[in-house]
mmCIF file of the N, C-alpha and C atoms, coordinates in Angstrom:
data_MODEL
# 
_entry.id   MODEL 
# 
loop_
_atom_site.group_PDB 
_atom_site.id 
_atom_site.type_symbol 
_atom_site.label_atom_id 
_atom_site.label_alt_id 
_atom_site.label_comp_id 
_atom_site.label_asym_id 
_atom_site.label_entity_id 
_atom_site.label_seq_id 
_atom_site.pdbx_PDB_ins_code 
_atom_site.Cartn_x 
_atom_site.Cartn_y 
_atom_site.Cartn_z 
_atom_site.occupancy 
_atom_site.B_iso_or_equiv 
_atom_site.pdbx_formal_charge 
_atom_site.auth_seq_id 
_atom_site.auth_comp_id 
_atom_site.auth_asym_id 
_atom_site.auth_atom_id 
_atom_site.pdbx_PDB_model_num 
ATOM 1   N N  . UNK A 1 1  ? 234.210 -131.378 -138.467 1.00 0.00 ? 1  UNK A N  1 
ATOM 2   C CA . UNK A 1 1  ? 233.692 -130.063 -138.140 1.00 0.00 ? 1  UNK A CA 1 
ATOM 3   C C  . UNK A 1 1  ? 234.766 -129.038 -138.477 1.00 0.00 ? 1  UNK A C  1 
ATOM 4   N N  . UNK A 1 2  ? 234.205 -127.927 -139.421 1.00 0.00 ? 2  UNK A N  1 
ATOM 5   C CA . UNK A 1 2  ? 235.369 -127.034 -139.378 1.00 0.00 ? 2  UNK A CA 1 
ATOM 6   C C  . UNK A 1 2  ? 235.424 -125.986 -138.401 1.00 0.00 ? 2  UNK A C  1 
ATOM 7   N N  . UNK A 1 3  ? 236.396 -125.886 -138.208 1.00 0.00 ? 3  UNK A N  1 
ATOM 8   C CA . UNK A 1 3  ? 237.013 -124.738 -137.578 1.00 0.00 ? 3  UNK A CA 1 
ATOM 9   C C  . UNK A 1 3  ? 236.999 -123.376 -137.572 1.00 0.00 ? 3  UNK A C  1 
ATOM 10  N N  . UNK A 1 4  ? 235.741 -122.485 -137.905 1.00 0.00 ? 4  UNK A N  1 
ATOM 11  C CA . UNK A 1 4  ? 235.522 -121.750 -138.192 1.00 0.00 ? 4  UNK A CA 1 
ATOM 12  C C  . UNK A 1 4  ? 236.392 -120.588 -137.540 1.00 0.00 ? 4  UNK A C  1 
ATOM 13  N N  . UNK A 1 5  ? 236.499 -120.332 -135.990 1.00 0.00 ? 5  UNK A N  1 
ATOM 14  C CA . UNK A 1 5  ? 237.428 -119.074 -135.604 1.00 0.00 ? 5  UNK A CA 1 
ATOM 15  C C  . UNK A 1 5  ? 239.083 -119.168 -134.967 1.00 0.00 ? 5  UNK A C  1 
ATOM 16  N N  . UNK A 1 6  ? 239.774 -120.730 -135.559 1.00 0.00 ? 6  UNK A N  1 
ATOM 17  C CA . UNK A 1 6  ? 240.942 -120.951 -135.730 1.00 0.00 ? 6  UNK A CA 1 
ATOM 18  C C  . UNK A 1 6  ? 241.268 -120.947 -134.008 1.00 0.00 ? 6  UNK A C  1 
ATOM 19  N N  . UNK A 1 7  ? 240.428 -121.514 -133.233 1.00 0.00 ? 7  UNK A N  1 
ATOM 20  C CA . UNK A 1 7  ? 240.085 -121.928 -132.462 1.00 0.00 ? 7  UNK A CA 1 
ATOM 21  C C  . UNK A 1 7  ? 240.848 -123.157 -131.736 1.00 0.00 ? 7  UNK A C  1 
ATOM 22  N N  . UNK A 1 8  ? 242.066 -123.120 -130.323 1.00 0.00 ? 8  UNK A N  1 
ATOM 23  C CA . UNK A 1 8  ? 242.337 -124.456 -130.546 1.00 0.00 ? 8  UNK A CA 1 
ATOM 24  C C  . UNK A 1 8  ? 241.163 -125.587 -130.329 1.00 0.00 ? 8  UNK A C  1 
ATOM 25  N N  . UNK A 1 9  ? 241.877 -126.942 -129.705 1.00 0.00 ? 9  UNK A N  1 
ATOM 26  C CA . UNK A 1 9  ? 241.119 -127.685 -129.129 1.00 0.00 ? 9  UNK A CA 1 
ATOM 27  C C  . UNK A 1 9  ? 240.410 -127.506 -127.602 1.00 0.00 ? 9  UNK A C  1 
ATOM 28  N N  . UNK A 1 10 ? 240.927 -126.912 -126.839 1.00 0.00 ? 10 UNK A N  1 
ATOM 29  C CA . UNK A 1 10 ? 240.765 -127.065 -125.340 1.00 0.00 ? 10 UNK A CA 1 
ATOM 30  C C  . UNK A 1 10 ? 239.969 -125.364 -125.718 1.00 0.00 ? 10 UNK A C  1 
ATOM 31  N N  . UNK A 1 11 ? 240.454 -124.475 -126.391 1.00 0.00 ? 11 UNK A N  1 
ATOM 32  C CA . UNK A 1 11 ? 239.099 -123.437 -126.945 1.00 0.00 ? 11 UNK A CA 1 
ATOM 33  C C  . UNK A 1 11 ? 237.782 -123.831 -126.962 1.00 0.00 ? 11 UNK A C  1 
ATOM 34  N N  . UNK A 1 12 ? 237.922 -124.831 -127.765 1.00 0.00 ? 12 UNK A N  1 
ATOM 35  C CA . UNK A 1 12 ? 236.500 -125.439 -128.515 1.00 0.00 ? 12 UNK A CA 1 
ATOM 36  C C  . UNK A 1 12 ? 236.223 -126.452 -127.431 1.00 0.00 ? 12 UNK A C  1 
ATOM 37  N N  . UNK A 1 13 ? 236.111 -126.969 -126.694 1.00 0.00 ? 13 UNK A N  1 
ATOM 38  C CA . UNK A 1 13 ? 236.217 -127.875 -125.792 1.00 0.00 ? 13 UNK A CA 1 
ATOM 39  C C  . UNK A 1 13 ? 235.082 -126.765 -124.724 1.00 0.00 ? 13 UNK A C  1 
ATOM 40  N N  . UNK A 1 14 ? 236.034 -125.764 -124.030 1.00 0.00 ? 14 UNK A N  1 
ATOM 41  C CA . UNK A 1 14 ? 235.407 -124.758 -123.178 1.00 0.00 ? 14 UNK A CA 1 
ATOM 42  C C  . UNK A 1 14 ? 234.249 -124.194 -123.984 1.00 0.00 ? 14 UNK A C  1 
ATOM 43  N N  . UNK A 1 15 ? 234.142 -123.752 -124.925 1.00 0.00 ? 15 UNK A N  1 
ATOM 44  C CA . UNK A 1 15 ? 233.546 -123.118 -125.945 1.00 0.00 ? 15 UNK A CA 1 
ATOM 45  C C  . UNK A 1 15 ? 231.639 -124.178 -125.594 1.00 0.00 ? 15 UNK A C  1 
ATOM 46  N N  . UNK A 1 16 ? 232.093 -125.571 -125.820 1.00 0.00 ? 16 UNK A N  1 
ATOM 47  C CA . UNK A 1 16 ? 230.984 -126.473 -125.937 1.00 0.00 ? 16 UNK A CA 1 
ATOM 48  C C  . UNK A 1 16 ? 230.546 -126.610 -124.437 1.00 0.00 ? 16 UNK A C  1 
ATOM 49  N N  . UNK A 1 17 ? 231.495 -126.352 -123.467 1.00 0.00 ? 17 UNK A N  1 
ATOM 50  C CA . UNK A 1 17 ? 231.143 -126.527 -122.087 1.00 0.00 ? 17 UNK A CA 1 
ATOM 51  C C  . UNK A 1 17 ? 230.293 -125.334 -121.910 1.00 0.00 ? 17 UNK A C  1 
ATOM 52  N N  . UNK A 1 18 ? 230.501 -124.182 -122.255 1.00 0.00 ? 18 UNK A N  1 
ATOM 53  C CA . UNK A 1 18 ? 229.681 -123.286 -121.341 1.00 0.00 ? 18 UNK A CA 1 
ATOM 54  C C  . UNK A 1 18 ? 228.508 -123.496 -122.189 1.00 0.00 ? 18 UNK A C  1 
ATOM 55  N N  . UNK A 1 19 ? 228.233 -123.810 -123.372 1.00 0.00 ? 19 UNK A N  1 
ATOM 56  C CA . UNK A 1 19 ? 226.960 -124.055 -123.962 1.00 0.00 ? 19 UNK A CA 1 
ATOM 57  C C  . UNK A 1 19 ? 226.065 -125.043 -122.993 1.00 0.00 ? 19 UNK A C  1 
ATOM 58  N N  . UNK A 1 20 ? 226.615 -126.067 -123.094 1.00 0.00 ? 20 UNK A N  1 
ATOM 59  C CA . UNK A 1 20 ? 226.036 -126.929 -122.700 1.00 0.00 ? 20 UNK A CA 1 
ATOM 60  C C  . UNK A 1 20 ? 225.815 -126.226 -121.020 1.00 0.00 ? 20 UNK A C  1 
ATOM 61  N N  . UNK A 1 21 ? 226.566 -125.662 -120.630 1.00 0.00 ? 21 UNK A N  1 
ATOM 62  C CA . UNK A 1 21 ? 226.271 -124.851 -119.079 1.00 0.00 ? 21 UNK A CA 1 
ATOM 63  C C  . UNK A 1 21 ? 224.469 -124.036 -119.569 1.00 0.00 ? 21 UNK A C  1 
ATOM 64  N N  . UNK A 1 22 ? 224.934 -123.419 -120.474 1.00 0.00 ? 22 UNK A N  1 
ATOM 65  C CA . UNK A 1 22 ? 223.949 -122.321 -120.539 1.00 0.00 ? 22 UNK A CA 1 
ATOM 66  C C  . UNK A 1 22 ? 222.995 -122.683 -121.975 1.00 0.00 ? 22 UNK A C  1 
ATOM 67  N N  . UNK A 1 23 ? 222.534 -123.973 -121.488 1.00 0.00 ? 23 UNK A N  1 
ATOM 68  C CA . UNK A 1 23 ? 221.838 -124.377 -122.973 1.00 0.00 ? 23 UNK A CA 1 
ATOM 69  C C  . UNK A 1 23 ? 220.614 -123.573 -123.221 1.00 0.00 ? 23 UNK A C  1 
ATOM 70  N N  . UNK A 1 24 ? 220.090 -123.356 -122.152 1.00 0.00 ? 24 UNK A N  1 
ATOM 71  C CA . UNK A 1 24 ? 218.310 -122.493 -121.852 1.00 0.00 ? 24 UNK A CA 1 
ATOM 72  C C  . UNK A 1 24 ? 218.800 -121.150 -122.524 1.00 0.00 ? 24 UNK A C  1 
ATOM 73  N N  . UNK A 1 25 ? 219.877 -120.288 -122.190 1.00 0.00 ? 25 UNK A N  1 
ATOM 74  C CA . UNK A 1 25 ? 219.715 -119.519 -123.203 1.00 0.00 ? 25 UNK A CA 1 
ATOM 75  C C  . UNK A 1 25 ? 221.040 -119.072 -124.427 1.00 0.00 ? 25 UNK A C  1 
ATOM 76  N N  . UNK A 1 26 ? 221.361 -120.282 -125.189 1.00 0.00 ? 26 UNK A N  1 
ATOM 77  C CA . UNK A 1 26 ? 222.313 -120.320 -126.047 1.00 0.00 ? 26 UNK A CA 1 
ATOM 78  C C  . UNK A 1 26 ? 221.249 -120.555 -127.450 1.00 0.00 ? 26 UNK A C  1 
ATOM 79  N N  . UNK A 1 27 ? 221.999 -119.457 -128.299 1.00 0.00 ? 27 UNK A N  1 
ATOM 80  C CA . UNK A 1 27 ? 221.251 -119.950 -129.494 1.00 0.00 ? 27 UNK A CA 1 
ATOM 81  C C  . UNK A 1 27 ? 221.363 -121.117 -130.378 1.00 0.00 ? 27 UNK A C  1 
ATOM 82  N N  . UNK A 1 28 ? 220.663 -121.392 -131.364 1.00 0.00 ? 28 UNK A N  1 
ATOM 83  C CA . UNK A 1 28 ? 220.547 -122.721 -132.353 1.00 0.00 ? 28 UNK A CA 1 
ATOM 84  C C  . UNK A 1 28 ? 221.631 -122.852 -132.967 1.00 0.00 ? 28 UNK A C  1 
ATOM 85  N N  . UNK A 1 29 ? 222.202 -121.378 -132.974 1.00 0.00 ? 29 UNK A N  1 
ATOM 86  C CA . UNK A 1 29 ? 223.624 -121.871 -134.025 1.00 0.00 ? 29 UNK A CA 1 
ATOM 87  C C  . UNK A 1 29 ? 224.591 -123.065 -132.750 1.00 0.00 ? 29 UNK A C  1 
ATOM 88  N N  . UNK A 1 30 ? 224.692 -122.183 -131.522 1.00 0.00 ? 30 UNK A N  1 
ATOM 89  C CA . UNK A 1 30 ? 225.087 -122.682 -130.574 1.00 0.00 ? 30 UNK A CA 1 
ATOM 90  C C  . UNK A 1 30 ? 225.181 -123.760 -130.339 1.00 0.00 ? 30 UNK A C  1 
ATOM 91  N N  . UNK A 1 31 ? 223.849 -124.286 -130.313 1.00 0.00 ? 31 UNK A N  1 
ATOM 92  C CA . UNK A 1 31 ? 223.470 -125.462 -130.044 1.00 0.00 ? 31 UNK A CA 1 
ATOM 93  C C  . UNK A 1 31 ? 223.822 -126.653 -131.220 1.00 0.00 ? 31 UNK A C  1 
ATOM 94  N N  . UNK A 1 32 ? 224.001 -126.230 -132.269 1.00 0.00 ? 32 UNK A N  1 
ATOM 95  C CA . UNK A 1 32 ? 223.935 -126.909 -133.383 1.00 0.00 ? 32 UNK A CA 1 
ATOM 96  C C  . UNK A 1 32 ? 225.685 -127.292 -133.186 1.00 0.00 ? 32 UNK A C  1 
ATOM 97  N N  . UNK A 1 33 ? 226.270 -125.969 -133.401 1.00 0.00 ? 33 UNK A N  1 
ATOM 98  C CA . UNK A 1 33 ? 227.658 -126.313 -133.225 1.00 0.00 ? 33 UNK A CA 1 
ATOM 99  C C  . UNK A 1 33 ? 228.125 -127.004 -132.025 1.00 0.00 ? 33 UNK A C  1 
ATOM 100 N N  . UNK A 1 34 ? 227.721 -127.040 -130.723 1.00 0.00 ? 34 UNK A N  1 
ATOM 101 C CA . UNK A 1 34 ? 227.852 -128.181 -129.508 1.00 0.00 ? 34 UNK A CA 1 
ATOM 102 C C  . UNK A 1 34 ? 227.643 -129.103 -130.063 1.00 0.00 ? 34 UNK A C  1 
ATOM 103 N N  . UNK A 1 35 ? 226.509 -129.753 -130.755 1.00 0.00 ? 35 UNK A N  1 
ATOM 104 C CA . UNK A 1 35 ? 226.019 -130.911 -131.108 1.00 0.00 ? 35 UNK A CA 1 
ATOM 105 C C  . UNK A 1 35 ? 227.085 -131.452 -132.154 1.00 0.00 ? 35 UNK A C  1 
ATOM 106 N N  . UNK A 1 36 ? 227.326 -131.022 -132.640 1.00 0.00 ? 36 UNK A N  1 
ATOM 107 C CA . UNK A 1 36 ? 228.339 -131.112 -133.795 1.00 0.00 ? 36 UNK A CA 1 
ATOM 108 C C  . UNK A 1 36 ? 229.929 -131.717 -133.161 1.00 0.00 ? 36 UNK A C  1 
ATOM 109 N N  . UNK A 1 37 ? 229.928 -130.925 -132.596 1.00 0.00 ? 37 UNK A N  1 
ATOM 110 C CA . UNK A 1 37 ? 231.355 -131.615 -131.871 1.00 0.00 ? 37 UNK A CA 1 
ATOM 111 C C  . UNK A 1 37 ? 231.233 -132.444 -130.720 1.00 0.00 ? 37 UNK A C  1 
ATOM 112 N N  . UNK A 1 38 ? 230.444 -132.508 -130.105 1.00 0.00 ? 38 UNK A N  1 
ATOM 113 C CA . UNK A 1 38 ? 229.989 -134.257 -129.630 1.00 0.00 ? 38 UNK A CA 1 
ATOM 114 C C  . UNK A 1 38 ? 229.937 -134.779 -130.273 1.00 0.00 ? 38 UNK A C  1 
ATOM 115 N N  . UNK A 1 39 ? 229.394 -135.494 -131.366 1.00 0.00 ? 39 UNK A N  1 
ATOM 116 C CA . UNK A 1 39 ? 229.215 -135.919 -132.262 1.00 0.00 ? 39 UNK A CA 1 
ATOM 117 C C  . UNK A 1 39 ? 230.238 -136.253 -132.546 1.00 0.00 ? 39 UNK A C  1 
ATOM 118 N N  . UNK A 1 40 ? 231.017 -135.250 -133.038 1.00 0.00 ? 40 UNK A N  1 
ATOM 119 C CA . UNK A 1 40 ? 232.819 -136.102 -133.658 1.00 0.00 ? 40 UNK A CA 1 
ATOM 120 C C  . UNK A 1 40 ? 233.547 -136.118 -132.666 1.00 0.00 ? 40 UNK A C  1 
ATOM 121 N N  . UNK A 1 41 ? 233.435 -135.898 -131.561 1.00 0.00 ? 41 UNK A N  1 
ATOM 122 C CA . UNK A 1 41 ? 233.909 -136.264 -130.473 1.00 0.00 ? 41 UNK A CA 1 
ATOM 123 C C  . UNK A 1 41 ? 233.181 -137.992 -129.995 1.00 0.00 ? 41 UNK A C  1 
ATOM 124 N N  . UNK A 1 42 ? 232.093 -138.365 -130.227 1.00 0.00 ? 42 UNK A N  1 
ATOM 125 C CA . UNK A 1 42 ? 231.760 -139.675 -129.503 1.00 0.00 ? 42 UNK A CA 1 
ATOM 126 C C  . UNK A 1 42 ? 232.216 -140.212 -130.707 1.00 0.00 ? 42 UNK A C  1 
ATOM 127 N N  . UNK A 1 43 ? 232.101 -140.353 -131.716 1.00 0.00 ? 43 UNK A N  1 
ATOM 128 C CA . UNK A 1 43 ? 232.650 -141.029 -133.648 1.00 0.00 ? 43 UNK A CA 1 
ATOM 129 C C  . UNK A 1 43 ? 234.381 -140.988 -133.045 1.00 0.00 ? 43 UNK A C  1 
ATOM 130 N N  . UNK A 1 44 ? 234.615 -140.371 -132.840 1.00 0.00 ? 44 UNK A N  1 
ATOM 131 C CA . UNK A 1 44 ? 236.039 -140.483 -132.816 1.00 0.00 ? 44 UNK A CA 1 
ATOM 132 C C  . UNK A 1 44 ? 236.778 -141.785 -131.386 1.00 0.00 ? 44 UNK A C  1 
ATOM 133 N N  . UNK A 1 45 ? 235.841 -141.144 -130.169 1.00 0.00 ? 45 UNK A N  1 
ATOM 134 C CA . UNK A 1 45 ? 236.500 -142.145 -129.081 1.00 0.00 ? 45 UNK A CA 1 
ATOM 135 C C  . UNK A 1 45 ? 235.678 -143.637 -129.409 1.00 0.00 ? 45 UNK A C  1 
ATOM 136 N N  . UNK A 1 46 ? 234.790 -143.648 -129.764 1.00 0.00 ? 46 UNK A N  1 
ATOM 137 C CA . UNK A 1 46 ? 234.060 -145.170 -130.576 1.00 0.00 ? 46 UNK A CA 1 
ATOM 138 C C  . UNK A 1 46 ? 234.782 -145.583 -131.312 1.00 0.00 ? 46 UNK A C  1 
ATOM 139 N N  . UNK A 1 47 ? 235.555 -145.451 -132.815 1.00 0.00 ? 47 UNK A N  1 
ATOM 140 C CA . UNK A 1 47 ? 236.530 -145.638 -132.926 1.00 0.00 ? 47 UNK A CA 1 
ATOM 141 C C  . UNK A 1 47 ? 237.858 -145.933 -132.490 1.00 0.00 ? 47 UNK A C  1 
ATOM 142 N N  . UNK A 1 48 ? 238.002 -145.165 -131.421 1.00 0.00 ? 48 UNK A N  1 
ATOM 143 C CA . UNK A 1 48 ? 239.873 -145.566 -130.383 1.00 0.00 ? 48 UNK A CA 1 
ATOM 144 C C  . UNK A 1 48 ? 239.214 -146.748 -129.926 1.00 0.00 ? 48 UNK A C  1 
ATOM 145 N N  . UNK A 1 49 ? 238.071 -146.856 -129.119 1.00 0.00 ? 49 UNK A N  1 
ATOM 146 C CA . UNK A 1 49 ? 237.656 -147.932 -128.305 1.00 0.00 ? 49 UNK A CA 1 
ATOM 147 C C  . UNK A 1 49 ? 237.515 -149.274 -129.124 1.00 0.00 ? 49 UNK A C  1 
ATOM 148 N N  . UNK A 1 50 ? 237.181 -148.673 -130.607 1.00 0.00 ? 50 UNK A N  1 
ATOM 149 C CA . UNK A 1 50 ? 237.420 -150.196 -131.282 1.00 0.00 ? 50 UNK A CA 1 
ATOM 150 C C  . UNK A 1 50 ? 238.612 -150.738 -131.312 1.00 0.00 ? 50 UNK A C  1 
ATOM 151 N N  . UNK A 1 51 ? 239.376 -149.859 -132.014 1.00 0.00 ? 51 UNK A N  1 
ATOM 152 C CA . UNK A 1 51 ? 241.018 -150.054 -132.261 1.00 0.00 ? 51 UNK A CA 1 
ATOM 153 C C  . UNK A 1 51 ? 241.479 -150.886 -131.195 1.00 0.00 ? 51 UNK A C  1 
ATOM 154 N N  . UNK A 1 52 ? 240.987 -150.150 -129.864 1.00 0.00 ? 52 UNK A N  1 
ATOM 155 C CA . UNK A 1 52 ? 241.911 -150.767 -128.703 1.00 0.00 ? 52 UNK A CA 1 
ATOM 156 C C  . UNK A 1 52 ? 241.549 -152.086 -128.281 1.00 0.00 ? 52 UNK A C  1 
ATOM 157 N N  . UNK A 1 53 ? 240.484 -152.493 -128.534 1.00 0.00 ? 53 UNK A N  1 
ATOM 158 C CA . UNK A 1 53 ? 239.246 -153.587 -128.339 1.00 0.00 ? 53 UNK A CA 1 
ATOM 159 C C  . UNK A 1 53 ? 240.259 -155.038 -128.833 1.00 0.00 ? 53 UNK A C  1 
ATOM 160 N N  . UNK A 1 54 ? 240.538 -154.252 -130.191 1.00 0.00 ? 54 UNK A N  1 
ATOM 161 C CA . UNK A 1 54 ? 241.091 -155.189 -131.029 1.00 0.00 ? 54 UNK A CA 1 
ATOM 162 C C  . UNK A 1 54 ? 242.470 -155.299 -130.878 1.00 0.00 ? 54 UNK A C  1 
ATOM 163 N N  . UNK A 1 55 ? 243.223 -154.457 -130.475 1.00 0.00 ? 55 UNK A N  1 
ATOM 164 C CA . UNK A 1 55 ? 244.545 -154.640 -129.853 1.00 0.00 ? 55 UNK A CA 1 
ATOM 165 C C  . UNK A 1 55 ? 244.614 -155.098 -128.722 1.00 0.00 ? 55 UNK A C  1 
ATOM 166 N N  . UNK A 1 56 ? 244.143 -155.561 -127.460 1.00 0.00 ? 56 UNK A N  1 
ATOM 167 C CA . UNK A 1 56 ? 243.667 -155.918 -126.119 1.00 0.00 ? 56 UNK A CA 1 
ATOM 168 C C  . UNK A 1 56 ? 243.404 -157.510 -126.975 1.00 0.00 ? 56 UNK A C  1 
ATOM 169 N N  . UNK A 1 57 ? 242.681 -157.810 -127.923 1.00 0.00 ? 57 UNK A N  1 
ATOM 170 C CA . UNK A 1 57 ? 242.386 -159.202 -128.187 1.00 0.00 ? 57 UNK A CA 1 
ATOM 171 C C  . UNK A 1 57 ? 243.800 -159.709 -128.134 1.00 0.00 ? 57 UNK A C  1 
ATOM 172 N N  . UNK A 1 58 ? 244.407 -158.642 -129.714 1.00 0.00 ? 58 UNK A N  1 
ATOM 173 C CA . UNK A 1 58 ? 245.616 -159.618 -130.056 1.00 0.00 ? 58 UNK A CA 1 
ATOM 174 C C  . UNK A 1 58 ? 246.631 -159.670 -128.502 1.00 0.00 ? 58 UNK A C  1 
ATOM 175 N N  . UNK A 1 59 ? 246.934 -159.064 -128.190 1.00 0.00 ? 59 UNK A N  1 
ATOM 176 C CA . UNK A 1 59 ? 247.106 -158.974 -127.011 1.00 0.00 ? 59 UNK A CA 1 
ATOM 177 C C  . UNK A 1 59 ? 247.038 -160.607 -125.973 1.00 0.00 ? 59 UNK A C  1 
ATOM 178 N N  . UNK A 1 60 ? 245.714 -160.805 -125.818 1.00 0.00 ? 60 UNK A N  1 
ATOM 179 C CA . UNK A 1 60 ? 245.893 -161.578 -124.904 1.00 0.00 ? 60 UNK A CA 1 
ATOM 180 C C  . UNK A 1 60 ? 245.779 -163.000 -125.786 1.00 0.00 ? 60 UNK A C  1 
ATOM 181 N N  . UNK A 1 61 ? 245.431 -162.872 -127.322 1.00 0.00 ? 61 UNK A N  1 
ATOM 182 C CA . UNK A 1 61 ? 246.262 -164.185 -127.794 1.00 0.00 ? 61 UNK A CA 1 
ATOM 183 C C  . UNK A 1 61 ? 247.599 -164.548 -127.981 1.00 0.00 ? 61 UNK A C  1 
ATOM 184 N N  . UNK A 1 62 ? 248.222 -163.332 -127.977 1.00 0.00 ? 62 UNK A N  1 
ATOM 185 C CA . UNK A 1 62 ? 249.650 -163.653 -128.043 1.00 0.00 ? 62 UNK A CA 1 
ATOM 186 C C  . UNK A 1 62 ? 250.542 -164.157 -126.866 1.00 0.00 ? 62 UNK A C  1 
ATOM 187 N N  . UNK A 1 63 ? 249.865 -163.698 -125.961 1.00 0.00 ? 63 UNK A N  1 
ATOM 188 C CA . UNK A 1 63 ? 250.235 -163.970 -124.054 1.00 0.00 ? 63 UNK A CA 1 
ATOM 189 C C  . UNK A 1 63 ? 249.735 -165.397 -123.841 1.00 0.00 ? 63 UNK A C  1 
ATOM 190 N N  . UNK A 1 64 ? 248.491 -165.876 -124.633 1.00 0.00 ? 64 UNK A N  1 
ATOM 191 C CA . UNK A 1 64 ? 247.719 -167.083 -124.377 1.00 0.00 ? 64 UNK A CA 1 
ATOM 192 C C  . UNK A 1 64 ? 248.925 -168.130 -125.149 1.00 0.00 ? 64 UNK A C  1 
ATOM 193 N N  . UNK A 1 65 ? 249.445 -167.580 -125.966 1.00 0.00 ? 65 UNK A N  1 
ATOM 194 C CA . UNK A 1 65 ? 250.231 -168.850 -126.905 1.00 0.00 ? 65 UNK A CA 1 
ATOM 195 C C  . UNK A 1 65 ? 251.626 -168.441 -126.855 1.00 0.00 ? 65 UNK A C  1 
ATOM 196 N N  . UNK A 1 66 ? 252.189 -167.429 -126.269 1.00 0.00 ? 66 UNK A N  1 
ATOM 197 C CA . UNK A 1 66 ? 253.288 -167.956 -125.113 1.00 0.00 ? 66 UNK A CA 1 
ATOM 198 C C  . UNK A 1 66 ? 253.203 -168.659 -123.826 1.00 0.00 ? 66 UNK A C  1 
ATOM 199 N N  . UNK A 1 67 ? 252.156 -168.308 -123.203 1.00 0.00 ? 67 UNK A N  1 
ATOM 200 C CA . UNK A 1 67 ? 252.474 -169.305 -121.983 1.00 0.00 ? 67 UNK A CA 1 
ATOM 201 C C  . UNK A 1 67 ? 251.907 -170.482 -122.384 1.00 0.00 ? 67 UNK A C  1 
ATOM 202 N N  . UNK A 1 68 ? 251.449 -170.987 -123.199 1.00 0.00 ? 68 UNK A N  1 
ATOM 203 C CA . UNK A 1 68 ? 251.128 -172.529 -123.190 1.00 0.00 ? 68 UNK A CA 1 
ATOM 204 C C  . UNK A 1 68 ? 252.304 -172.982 -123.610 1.00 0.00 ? 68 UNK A C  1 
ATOM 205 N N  . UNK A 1 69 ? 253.291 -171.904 -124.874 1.00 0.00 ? 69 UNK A N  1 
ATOM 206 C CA . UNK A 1 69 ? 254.491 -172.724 -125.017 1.00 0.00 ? 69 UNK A CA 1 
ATOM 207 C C  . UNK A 1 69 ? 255.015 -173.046 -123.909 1.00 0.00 ? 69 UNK A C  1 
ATOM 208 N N  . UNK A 1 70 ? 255.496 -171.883 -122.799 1.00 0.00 ? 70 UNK A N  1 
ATOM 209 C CA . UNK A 1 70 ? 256.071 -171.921 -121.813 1.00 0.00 ? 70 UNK A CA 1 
ATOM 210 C C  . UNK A 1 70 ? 255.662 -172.967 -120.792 1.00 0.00 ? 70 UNK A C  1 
ATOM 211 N N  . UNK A 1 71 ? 254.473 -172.969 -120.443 1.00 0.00 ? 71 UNK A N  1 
ATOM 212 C CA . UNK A 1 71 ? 254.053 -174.354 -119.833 1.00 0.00 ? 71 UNK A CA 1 
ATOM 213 C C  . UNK A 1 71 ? 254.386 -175.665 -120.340 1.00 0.00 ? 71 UNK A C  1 
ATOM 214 N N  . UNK A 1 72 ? 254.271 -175.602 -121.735 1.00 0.00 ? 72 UNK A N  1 
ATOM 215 C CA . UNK A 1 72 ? 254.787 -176.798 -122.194 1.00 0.00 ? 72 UNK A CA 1 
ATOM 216 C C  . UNK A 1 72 ? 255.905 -177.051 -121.948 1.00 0.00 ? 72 UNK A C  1 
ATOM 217 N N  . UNK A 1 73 ? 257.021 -176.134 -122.391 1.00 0.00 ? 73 UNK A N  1 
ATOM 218 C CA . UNK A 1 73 ? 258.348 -176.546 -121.792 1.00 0.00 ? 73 UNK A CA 1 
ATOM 219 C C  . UNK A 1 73 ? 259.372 -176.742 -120.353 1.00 0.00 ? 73 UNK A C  1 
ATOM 220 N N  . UNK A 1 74 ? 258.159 -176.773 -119.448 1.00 0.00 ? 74 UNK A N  1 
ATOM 221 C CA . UNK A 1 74 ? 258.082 -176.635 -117.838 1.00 0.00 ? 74 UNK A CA 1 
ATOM 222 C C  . UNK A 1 74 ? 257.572 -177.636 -117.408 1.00 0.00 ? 74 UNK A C  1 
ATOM 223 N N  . UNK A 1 75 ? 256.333 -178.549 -118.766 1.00 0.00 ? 75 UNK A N  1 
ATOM 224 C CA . UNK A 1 75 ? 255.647 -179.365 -118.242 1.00 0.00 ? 75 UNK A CA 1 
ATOM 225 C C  . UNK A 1 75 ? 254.751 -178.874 -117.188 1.00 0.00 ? 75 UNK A C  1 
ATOM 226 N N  . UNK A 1 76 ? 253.670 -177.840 -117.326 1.00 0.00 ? 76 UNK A N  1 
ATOM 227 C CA . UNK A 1 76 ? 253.343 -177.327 -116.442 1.00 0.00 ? 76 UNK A CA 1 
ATOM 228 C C  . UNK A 1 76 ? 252.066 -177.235 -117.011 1.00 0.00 ? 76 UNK A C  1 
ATOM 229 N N  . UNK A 1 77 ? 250.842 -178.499 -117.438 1.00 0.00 ? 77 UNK A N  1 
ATOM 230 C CA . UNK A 1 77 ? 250.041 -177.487 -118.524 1.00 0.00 ? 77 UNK A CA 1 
ATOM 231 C C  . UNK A 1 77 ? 248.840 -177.693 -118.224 1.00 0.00 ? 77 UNK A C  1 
ATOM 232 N N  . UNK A 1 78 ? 248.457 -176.385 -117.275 1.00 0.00 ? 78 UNK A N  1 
ATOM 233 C CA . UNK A 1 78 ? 246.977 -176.321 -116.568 1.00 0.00 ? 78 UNK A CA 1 
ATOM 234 C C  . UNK A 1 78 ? 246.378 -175.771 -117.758 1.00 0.00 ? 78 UNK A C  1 
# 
């Protein structure tokens, strides 16, 4: 989405809040541009949430195949 009035983030943020406050009487451009940045706002945290999804895996395989070493060398191997 561009940036049309050089606008920061937490601008545009408030900007989409009071729309969405006052959707009954905000116009189409309005509305269009709210929609718009939800939009790359949910595309964007769907994305982190993958990323992290997949870092959280490696994650707990790497923890899974240290402690079995570690159990192994404890003789400990539930």
């Amino acid at each position: 989405m561009v940036n049309q009035f050089n606008m920061t983030k937490k601008e545009e943020s408030e900007k989409v809040i009071n729309i969405i406050k006052e959707h009954k009487n905000s116009s189409n451009k309005d509305l269009i541009y709210a929609m718009d940045f939800i939009n790359e706002d949910f595309e964007k945290t769907k994305e982190s949430l993958i990323k992290l999804t997949y870092h959280l895996d490696s994650l707990e395989n790497s923890y899974n195949l240290l402690l079995k070493e570690y159990q192994t060398r404890n003789g400990n191997t539930k």
